[in-house]
Every structure is written in structure tokens, then in C-alpha cells.
C-alpha positions as CSV (number, residue, x, y, z in Angstrom):
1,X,-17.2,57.1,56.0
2,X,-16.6,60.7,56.5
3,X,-19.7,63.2,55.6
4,X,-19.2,65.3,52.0
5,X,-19.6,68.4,52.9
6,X,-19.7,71.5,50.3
7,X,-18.6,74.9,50.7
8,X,-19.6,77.3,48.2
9,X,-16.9,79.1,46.7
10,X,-16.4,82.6,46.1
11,X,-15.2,83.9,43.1
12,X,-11.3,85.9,43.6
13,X,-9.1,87.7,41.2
14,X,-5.4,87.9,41.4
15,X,-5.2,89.6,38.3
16,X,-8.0,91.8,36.5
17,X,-6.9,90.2,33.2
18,X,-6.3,86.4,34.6
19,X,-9.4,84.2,34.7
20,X,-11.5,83.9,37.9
21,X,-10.3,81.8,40.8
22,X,-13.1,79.9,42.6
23,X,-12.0,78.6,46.6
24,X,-12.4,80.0,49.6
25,X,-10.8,80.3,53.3
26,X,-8.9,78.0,55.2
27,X,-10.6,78.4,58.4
28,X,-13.9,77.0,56.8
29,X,-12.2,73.8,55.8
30,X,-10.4,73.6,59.1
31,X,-13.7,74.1,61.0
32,X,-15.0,70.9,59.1
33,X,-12.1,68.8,58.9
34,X,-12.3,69.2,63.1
35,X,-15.9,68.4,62.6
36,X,-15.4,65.1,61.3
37,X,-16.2,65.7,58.0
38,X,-14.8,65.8,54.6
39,X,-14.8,69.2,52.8
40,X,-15.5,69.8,49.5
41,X,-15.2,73.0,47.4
42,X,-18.2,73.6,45.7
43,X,-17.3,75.4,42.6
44,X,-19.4,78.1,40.7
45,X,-21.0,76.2,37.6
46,X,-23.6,78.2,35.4
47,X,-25.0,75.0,34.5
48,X,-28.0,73.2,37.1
49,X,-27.5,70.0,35.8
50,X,-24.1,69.9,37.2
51,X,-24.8,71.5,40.4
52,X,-27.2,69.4,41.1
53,X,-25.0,66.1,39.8
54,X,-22.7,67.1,42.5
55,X,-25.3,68.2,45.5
56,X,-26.5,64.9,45.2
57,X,-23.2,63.5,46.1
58,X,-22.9,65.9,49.1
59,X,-24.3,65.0,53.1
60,X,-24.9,67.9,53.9
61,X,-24.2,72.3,52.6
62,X,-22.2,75.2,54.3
63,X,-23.0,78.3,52.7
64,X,-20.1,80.7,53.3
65,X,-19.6,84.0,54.0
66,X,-18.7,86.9,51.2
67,X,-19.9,89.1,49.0
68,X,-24.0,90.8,48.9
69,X,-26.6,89.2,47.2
70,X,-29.1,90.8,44.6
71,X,-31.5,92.6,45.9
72,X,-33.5,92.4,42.8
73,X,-33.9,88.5,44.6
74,X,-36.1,90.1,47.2
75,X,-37.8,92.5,44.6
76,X,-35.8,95.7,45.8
77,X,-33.7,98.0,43.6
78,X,-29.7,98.3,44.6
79,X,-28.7,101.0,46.9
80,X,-26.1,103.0,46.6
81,X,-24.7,101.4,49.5
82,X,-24.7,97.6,48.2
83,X,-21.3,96.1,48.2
84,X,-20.2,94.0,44.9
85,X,-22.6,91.1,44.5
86,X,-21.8,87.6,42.3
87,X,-24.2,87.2,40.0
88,X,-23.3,83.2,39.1
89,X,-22.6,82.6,43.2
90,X,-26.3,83.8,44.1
91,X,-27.6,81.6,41.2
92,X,-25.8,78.4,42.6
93,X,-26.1,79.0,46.3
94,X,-30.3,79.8,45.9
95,X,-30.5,76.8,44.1
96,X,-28.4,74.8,46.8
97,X,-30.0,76.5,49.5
98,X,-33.4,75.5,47.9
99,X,-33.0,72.0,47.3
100,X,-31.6,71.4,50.6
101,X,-34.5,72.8,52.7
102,X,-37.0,71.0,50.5
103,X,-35.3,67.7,50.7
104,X,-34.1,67.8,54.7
105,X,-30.5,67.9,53.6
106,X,-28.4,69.6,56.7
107,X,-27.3,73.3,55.9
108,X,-25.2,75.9,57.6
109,X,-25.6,79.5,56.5
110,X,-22.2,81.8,58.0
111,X,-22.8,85.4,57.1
112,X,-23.7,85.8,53.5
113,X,-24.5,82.3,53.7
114,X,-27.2,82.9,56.2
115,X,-28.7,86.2,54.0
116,X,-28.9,83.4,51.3
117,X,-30.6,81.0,53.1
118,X,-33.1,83.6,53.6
119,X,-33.8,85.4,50.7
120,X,-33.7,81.8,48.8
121,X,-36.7,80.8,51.2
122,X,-38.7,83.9,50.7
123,X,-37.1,86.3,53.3
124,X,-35.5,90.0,52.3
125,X,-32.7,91.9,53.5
126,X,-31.0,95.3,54.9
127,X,-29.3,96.1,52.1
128,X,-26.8,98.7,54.5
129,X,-27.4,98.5,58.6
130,X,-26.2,102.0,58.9
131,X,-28.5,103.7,56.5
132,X,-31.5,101.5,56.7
133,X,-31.6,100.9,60.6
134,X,-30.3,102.9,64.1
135,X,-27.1,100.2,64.9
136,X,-25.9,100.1,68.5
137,X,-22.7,98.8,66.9
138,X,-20.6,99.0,63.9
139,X,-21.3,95.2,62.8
140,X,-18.5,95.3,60.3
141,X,-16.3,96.3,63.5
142,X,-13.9,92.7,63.3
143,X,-13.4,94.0,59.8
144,X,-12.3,97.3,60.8
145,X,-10.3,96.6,63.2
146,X,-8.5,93.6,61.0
147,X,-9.1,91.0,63.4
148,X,-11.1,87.9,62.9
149,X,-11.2,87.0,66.0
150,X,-11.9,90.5,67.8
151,X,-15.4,90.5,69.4
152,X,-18.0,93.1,68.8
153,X,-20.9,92.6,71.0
154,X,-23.1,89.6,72.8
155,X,-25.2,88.1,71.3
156,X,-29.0,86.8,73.5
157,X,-30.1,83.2,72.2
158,X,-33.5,82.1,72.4
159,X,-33.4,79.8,75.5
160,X,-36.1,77.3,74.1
161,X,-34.3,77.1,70.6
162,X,-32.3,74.1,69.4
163,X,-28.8,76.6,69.3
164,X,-29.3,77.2,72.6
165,X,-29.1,73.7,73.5
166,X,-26.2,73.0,71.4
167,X,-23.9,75.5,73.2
168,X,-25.8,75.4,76.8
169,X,-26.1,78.8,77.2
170,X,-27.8,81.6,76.0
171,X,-25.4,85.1,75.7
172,X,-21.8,85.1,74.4
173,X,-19.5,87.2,72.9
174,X,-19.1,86.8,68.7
175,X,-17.0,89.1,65.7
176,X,-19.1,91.3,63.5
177,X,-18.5,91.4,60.0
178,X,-21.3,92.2,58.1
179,X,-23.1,95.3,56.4
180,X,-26.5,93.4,55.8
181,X,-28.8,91.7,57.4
182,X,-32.0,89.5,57.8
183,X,-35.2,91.7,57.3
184,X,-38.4,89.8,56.3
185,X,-37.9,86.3,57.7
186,X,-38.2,83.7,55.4
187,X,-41.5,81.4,56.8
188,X,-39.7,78.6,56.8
189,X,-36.8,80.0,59.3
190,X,-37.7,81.5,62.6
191,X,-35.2,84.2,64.3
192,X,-33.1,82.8,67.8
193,X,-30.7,85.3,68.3
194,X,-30.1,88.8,68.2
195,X,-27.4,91.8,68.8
196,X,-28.3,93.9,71.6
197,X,-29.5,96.4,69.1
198,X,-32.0,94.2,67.4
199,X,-30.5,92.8,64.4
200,X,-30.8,89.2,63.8
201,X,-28.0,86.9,64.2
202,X,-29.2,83.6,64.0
203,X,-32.1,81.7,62.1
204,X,-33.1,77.9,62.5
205,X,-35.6,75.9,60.5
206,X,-39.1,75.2,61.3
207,X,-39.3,72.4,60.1
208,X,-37.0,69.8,62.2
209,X,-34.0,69.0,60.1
210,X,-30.9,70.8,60.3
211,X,-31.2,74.5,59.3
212,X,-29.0,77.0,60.7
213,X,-27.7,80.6,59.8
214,X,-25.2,82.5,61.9
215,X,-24.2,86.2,60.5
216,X,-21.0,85.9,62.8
217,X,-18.0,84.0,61.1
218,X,-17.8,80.9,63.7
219,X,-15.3,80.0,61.8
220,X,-12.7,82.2,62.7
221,X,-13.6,81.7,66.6
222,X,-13.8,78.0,66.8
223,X,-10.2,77.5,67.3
224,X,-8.2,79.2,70.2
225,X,-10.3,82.1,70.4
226,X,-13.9,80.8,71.5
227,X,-14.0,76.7,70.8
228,X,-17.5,76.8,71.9
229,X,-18.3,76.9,68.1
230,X,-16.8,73.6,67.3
231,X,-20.0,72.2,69.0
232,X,-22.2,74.0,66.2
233,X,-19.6,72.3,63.8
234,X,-19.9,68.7,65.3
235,X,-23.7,68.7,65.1
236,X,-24.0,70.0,62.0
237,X,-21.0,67.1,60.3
238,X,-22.4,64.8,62.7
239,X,-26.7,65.4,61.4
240,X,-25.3,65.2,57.9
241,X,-24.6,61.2,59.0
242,X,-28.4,60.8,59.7
């Protein structure tokens, strides 16, 4: 049997006056599918009784990438410089998030999904990198340029850390696109990577089960342009069979 594997939706509009669509991209689907595991959409329902009726049913969590979370999660007031947030998407993804680190059940955090992961465990966040910190980089510089796949800087990997055995090295190239990032770290994530300039860009848990968070979008890269990520992919599918 293939490993259920949910991926958070996000919430899209076609059409300001048409009801919300709940999905998300293709290249997070593909990335699991080559994994070895089955996706499944998690859809946004305001009701925990059915969120948690179908995380049970699910191996192991992705949290993708999109929109900013509350800040009022982290006990901060919005800057003018927050992006749109989702307030039904940060209710269902802290709750995911949650469960999954207090029961041991595998998650993967991409970009947003790694600022939840953090702020659901007790961490905070830079609500804007250019205003709040001094950035060596524009970390939203894939999005400006259009280009999933275009890489923005190197990032240095904690040699000791369980990533770093995973890909066998310790610096490589990864896309930026992101305008937030980890602050405060959550206690039960320690930081393993970081941007030449200092921002974190990748968290694992402390406490031995699977627990990742990228803020690069590995997704886009594990195909032609760096298939080094499909490693991250294949342990992740493959710990959500344990």
C-alpha cells in the first residue's frame, strides 16, 4: 500500500463572485507521486471533527506553500507589510501541524508550510524580511523574476543534522520565494540551515520522528532542475511507512 499523504489546500478564486476553489499546484502532487506515495488534497473544513476524521486516515502531512499566517498567532499586531492571510487555512494547518508533532506522525513544512509548523509549536515570525531585517538577498527573487526554478542564493546545512545526511552535502543552490520568515524558534524545532545572510531556511524536529521545514519550494526543483530534492521526498513518503 501506497502512504496517504495530505497536502493542505489553499483557497483560489476565479471569480470574486464564484465560491472559493480549494487545491493546489501540480508540482506538489508530482513531487509525491515520484515519492511513492499517494497524494491527497486536504481540503479547508471549519469543522475539527472532520479534520481530524480524515488526518487519521493520512501516513503522514505536507504543509504547502502560500499565503502569510496571522500574526495575532504569535501575539503580534499585522504590519503594513503582511501579505493576505487565510484565516480558515491557518486554523486547519495549526491544528494538523499540532497533532502530528504530538503524535510522531511524519510532516513536511515547504515555505508557508514551514512558518506554520513554527508558529503552531510556539515559534514567531518576520512578518516582512526587508523591513524587519538587513537581507543580503531579495528572498522573493524566484518570484520576481517569474521563474520557479531560478536560484537565488546557497544555502549552508548543518553538517551534523539529519538533512544533511539525506542529501550528503552541506551547501547548494535553492529558489527564494518568500517575504517571511522563522524568528523565535519553536522549542520543539531546532534551525539546520541558513541563507548566507542569516535567515533560516530549514528546521527539523527534536524530538526523532520526521519533522522537517524548508522555506525554499523543493518542489519546483526536484525535477530537471535540481533532482537532489527527490531524496527529501523519498524519505519523507518512505518514514510515513514506519
Amino acid at each position: 500500500m501506497k502512504p496517504l499523504i495530505g497536502i493542505t489546500c489553499g483557497t483560489f478564486r476565479d471569480r470574486e463572485w464564484c465560491p472559493p476553489i480549494h487545491g493546489h499546484r501540480q508540482t506538489y502532487i508530482d513531487s509525491v507521486v515520484a515519492a511513492g506515495g499517494a497524494p491527497f488534497l486536504f481540503p479547508l473544513v471549519d469543522d475539527q471533527a472532520v479534520v481530524r476524521a480524515l488526518y487519521d486516515r493520512l501516513d503522514g502531512v505536507l504543509l504547502a506553500g502560500g499565503c502569510d499566517v496571522d500574526p495575532s498567532y504569535y501575539g503580534e499586531a499585522p504590519m503594513e507589510q503582511l501579505g493576505p492571510v487565510d484565516a480558515l487555512r491557518d486554523r486547519v494547518e495549526i491544528w494538523l501541524a499540532r497533532w502530528a508533532a504530538e503524535e510522531g506522525k511524519p510532516v513536511l513544512g515547504i515555505c508557508r508550510g514551514m512558518q506554520v509548523l513554527n508558529v503552531a509549536l510556539g515559534g514567531s515570525l518576520y512578518q516582512d524580511i526587508p523591513t524587519q531585517l538587513t537581507p543580503q538577498y531579495i528572498h522573493d527573487g524566484s518570484y520576481a523574476c517569474e521563474d520557479w526554478t531560478h536560484m537565488v542564493h546557497d544555502i549552508r546545512i548543518e553538517p551534523s543534522s539529519k538533512i544533511a545526511k539525506i542529501f550528503d552535502t552541506s551547501s547548494f543552490p535553492i529558489n527564494s520565494l518568500h517575504h517571511q520568515s522563522l524568528k523565535a524558534i519553536a522549542p520543539q524545532l531546532k534551525p539546520v540551515g541558513w541563507a548566507p545572510d542569516g535567515v533560516v531556511e530549514l528546521v527539523e524536529g527534536s524530538n526523532g520522528h520526521f519533522m522537517v521545514g524548508v522555506q525554499c519550494h523543493p518542489e519546483a526543483l526536484q525535477g530537471e532542475a535540481d533532482p537532489r530534492w527527490r531524496k527529501l521526498f523519498k524519505h519523507f513518503v518512505e518514514q510515513c511507512h514506519v
